[in-house]
N, C-alpha and C positions, 0 to 999 in steps of 0.2 A: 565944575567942568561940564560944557558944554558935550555929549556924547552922539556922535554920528551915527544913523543905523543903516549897516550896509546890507543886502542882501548878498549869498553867494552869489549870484551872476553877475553883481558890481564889484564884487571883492577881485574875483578872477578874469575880470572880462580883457582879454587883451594878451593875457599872460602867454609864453612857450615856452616851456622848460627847456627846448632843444636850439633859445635865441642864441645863448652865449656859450660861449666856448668851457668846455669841460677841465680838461687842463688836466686829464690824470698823472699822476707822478708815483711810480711801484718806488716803494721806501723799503719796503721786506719781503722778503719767501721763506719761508719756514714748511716742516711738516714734523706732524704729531700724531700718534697712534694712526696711521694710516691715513690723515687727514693734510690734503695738502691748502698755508695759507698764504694769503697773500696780504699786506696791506699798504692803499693808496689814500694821499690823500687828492680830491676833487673841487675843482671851483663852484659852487652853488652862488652865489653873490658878490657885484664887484660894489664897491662907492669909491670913485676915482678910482688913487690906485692901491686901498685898500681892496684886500678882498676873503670871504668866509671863505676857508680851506677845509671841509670837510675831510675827517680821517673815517675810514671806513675799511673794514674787513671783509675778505670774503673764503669762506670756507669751501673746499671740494675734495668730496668723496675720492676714494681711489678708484671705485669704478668710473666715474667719467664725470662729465658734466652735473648729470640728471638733472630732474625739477628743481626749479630755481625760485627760492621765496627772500623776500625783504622784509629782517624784521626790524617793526617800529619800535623801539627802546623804550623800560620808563624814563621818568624825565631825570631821576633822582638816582640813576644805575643803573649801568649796561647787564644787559643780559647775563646769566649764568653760564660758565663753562659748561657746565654739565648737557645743558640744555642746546647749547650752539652742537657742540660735538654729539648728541644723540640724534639731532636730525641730519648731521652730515653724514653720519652711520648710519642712517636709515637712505642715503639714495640723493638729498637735497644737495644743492649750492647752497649754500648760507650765506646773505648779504646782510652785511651788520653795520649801520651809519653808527657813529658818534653824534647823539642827534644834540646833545646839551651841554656839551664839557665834559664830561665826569669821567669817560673810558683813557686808558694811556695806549697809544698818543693820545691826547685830547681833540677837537675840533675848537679851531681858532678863529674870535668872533672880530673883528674890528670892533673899533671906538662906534662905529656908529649901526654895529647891531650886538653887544655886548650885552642886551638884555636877553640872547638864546643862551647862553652861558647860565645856567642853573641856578649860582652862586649866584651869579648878579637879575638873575629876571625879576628883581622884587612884583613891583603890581603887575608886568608883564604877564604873569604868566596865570594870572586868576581877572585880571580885570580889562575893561577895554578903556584904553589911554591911546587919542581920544577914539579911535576907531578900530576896526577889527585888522585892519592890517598894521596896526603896531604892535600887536600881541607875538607873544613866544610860540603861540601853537602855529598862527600864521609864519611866520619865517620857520617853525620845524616841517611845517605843511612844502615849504618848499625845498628843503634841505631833499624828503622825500619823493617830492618829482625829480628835481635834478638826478636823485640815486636810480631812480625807473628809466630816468636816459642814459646813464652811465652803465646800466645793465643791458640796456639795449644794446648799445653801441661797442659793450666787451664782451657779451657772453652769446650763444648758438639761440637765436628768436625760437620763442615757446613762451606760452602763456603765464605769466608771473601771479607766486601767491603772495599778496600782503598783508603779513600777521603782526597785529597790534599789542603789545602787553601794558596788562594794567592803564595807567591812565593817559599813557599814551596813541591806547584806543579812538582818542578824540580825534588826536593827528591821522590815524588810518584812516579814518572815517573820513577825515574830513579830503583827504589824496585824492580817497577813493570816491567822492563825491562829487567830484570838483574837476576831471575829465584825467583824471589818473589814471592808467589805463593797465588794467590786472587781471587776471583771470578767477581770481580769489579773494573774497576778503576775511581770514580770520580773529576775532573779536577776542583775547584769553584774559582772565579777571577783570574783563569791568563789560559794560552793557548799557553806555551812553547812559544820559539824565544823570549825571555827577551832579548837578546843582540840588537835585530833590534828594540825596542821599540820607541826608539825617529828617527826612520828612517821610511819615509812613502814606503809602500811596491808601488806605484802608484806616478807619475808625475816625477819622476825624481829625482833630491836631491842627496846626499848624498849616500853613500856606503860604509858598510861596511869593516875597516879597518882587512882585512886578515896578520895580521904576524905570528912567529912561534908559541907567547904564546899564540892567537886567537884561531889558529887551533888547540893548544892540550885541548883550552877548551870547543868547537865544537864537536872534536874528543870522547870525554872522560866523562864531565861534564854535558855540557849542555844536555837538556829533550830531544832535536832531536836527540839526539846520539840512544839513548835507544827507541825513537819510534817503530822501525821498527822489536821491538822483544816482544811488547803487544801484546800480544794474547786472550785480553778479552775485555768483554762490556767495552767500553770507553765511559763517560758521558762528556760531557764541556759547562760549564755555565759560562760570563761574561758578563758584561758592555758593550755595545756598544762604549760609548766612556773612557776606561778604561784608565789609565796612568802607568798599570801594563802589562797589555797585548793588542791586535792588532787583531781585530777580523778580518780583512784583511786578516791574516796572521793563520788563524784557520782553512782554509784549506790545507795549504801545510803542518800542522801538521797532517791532517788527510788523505793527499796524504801519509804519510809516515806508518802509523797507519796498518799494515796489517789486511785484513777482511773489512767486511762490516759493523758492531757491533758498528758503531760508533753513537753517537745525542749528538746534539746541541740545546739549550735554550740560547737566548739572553736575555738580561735586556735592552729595548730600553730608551736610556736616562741617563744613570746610568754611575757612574765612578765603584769605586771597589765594588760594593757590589750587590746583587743580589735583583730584588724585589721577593715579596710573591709569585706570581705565578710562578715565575721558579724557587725558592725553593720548593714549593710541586712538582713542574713536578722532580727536582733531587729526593726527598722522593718518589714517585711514584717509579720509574727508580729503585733505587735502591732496594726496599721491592718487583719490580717485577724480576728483573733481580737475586738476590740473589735468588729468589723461584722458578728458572727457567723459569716462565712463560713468553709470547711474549710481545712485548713493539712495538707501532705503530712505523716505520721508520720513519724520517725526511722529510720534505718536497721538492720538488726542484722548483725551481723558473728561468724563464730564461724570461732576458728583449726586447721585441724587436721593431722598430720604421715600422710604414706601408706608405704607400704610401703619404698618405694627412700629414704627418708627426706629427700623435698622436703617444703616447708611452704607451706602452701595457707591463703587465705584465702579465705571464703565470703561475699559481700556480698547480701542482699533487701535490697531499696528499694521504698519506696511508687511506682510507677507514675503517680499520679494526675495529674502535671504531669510534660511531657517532658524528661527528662534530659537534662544534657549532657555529664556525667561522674563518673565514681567513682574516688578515689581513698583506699590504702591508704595509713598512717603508723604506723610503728613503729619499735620502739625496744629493743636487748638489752642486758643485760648492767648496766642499773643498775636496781635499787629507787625510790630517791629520784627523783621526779616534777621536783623541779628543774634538775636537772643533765643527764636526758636528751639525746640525739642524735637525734630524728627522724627518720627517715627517709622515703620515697615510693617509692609504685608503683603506677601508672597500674591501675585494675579493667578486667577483659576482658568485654566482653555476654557469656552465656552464652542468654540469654530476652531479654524484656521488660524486666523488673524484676530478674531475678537477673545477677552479676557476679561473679568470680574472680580474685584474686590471688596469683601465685607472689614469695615473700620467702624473700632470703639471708641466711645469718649467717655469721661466723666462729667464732664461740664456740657448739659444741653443748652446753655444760653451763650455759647462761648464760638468768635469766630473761627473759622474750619478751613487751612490751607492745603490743598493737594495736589499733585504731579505724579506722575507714572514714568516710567523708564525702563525702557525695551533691552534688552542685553540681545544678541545674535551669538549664532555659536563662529561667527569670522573675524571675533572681537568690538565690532563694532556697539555702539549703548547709547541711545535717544533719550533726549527728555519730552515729554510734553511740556506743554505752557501749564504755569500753575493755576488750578480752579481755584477760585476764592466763594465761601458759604458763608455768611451768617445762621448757627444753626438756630437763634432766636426764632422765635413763630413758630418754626417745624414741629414736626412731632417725634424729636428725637427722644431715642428710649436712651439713658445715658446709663454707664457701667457705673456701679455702686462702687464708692472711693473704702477700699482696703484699707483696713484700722492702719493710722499713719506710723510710720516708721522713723527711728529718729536715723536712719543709716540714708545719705547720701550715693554712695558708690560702694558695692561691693565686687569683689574681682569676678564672682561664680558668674554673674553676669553676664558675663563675656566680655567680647572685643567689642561690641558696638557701641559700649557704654564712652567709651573714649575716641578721642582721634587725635592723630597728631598737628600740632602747628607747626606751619614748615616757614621757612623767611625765602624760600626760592619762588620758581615762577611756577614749575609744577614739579609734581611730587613723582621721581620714577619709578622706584618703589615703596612697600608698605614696609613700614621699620615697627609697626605697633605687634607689642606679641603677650602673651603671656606665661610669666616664669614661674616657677616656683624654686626659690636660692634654699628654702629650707620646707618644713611641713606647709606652711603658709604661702598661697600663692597673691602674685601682684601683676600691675601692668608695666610695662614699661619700654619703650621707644630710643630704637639706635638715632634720631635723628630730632631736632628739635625741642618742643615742648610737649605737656598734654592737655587736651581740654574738655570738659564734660558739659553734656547741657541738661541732660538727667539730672536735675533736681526736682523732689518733690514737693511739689505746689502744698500740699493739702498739712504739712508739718505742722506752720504755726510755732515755731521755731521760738522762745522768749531773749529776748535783747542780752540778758545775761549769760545764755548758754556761748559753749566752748566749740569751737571747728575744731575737732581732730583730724588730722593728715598723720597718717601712716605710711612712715619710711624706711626702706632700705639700702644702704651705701655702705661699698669699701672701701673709703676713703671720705676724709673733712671735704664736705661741698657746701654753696652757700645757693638755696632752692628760696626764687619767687615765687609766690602764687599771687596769682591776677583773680579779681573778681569782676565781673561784669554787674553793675546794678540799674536795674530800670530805677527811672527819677522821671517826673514829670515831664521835661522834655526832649529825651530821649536816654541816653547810658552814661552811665560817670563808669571810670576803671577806678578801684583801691586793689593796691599792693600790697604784700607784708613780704620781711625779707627773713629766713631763720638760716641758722648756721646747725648745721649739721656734721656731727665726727663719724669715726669709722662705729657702724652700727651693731658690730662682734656677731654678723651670723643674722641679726634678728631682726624684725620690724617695729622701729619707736614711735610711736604714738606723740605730735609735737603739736600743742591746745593753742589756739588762739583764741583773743577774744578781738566779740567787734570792731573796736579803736586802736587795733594792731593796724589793722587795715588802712591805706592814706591814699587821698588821692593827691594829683598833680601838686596842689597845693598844700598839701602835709594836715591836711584835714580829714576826721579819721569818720569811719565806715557808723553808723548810727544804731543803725540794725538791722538781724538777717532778713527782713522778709521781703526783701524786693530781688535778692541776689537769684540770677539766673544761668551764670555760667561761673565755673571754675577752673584754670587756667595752674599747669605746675609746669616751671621751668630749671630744671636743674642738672641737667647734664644726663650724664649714664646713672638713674637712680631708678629705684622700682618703687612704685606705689601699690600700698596696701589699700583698706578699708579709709574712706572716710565718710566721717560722722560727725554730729550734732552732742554733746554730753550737757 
């Protein structure tokens, strides 16, 4: 197939979302804990006399109106309850499309654009067939102007926020690119460049394959296309180790971002979903940036090695609101933004505004990723952009590696050794705690999964030895654990599934070996020593020690 390459300004040139006629039709009113809803569905697209009926909700506060944001859906599932009714309860209008089918009521595509429809967008929705205007994101791209007239044209004129989740990030971007006209643009788990994801932007690897149907979706589709025509406050919040987006990779989105308008909140630890504090720093952000008022700038961080070869972090922070803390996160010795190990260490005042961190390593030849993150005491918490080191050449003095230990996770540890996996969009609260049901204490998590990336490199682990996982349950529950293993080009996941009874009080110790372990294709785990994260799903269970025997 012959592949067209469009640029935005050919894609869009001509277009008005306010040509054709809306056609809103109120189907319900409802109201819920205080929240009054409404849902309509809207004409976005005719062909003859079919026509895309979008179904769209809109949530409002009992105090009034207030700020008014439009969120962009993933592709694959409407938004969270939880999440729509917390910003209505914070002050918001909530406008929620049905951007792909999948909400009820649904949004109803005709015969002849049935590839927005989720279920049916086969290549639609990943490839260009044969040009950028037959893609799924293009007709979601319009679905989303239509909803900014519809909002116009229903609700009291004030500046619109447009918050994108997950990988429908593309679609905000691209609204918002493309003469969408918002006050806001919120970015939440993902950070554009979805095409480089399983490619480490650092060490080498792999390169993106450029052919013609690449470049017309580079050219046309993808979110970097349309960066370089946002011209408003840009927010971006993800995971540090994300499998959607490449926090690496979140400044050459923001090289391209014109203006200065841009902040950044990390979630240290976190796959897709956001924890509590930089979801109120994005609520902040946004309730001030819609009200015009000024929002502290991000922080900058830059790493550098001294003479006696300690490694020094240099932290400037906006002063404008009182600080409460700085702290350093970093990370040695892998590439791959998924698999990292995190680490901390508290920033020291040096002024007002400027702060200093000393960080150890054990590996002096080993690459060195860092970021800093401002806390304030108005809730508000900044990331910088990550500094990336090679500490090769340098003359890093490196921390002597502690005779190895065959223990993986122990609970005395604390809480940071774990975090939770959430399957929502962000996390309201922290559910991780520490128990102890009897002398022995464990971790364990009202919500989700758990995951750890504290493993120790320096083990040397032999092929035969046993993973013990240490459990507590009152009642038969059936607990996966997920491992994540680095492989040459990039991470395979292996499983193992055990069944666990009522544990009478105590903590049972349950051995696996290597080839318990399966991946996708029922082919089992080889050996430990590439495993970088460990992953326990099992309900309301508490986990003790685990270890290597």
């Amino acid at each position: 197939m012959k592949h067209t390459i469009l640029l935005p300004s050919a894609i869009w040139q001509g277009y008005d979302p306010d040509a054709e006629a809306l056609e809103p039709q109120l189907l319900a009113e409802d109201k819920r804990e205080n929240i009054h809803m409404q849902t309509y569905v809207v004409t976005a697209l005719s062909e003859g006399d079919d026509k895309l009926l979008v179904a769209v909700k809109i949530y409002r506060p009992d105090s009034g109106v207030g700020q008014t944001i439009l969120i962009v859906p993933e592709y694959h599932r409407p938004p969270s309850r939880e999440l729509i009714f917390d910003l209505a309860k914070s002050g918001f209008t909530v406008v929620v499309p049905d951007l792909s089918g999948v909400a009820h009521p649904p949004t109803i595509f005709p015969k002849a654009y049935e590839y927005g429809n989720f279920d049916k967008a086969g290549d639609h929705i990943k490839r260009v067939t044969p040009t950028a205007k037959e893609t799924s994101q293009y007709l979601y791209t319009i679905i989303i102007k239509r909803m900014l007239a519809f909002i116009k044209q229903s609700l009291p004129l004030n500046p619109i926020g447009l918050v994108g989740l997950g990988d429908a990030v593309e679609v905000a971007m691209q609204a918002a690119g493309s003469g969408g006209k918002v006050g806001a643009l919120a970015c939440l788990n993902s950070a554009g460049y979805r095409e480089y994801i399983r490619l480490n932007k650092y060490g080498g690897g792999k390169e993106l394959v450029m052919d013609e149907e690449r470049i017309a979706w580079l050219a046309g589709v993808a979110s970097v296309a349309y960066a370089k025509y946002i011209n408003v406050p840009t927010f971006i919040a993800i995971g540090t180790n994300s499998e959607k987006s490449d926090i690496d990779r979140v400044e050459n989105l923001l090289a391209l971002i014109p203006g200065d308008r841009t902040y950044t909140s990390f979630s240290p630890r976190t796959s897709d979903f956001l924890l509590p504090y930089t979801y109120r720093t994005f609520k902040l952000w946004l309730q001030k940036t819609l009200s015009g008022e000024a929002f502290p700038d991000c922080p900058r961080a830059m790493v550098r090695v001294n003479e006696e070869g300690k490694i020094y972090v240099d932290i400037d922070c906006d002063p404008s609101s009182m600080i409460e803390k700085v702290t350093v996160y970093y990370s040695y010795g892998e590439y791959n933004h998924e698999i990292r190990d995190w680490l901390k260490k508290e920033g020291i005042s040096v002024s007002f505004n400027e702060f200093i961190a000393t960080i150890e390593v054990s590996d002096p030849d080993a690459p060195l990723f860092v970021f800093a993150e401002v806390r304030y005491e108005n809730g508000i918490a900044l990331s910088s952009l990550p500094e990336y080191m090679e500490l090769a050449g340098q003359p890093v003095k490196a921390k002597p590696i502690i005779k190895p230990s065959r223990i993986v996770f122990e609970p005395s540890n604390g809480k940071d050794v774990f975090v939770e996996c959430y399957k929502g969009e962000v996390l309201m609260d922290y559910a991780l705690e520490i128990v102890a049901p009897n002398s022995a204490k464990g971790i364990s998590s009202k919500i989700g999964s758990l995951k750890t990336y504290h493993i120790d490199r320096h083990l040397n682990i032999p092929s035969e030895s046993l993973l013990q996982v240490e459990l507590f349950s009152s009642e038969p529950r059936e607990v996966t654990i997920t491992l994540q293993n680095k492989v040459e080009d990039g991470i395979k996941k292996y499983a193992a599934v055990i069944n666990i009874t009522d544990t009478k009080g105590f903590f049972i110790g349950n051995k696996l070996k290597a080839s318990d372990f399966k991946d996708e294709r029922m082919m089992p785990l080889a050996a430990w020593s590439n495993i970088r994260s460990i992953e326990i799903n099992g309900g309301d269970i508490i986990i003790g020690n685990i270890l290597f025997i």
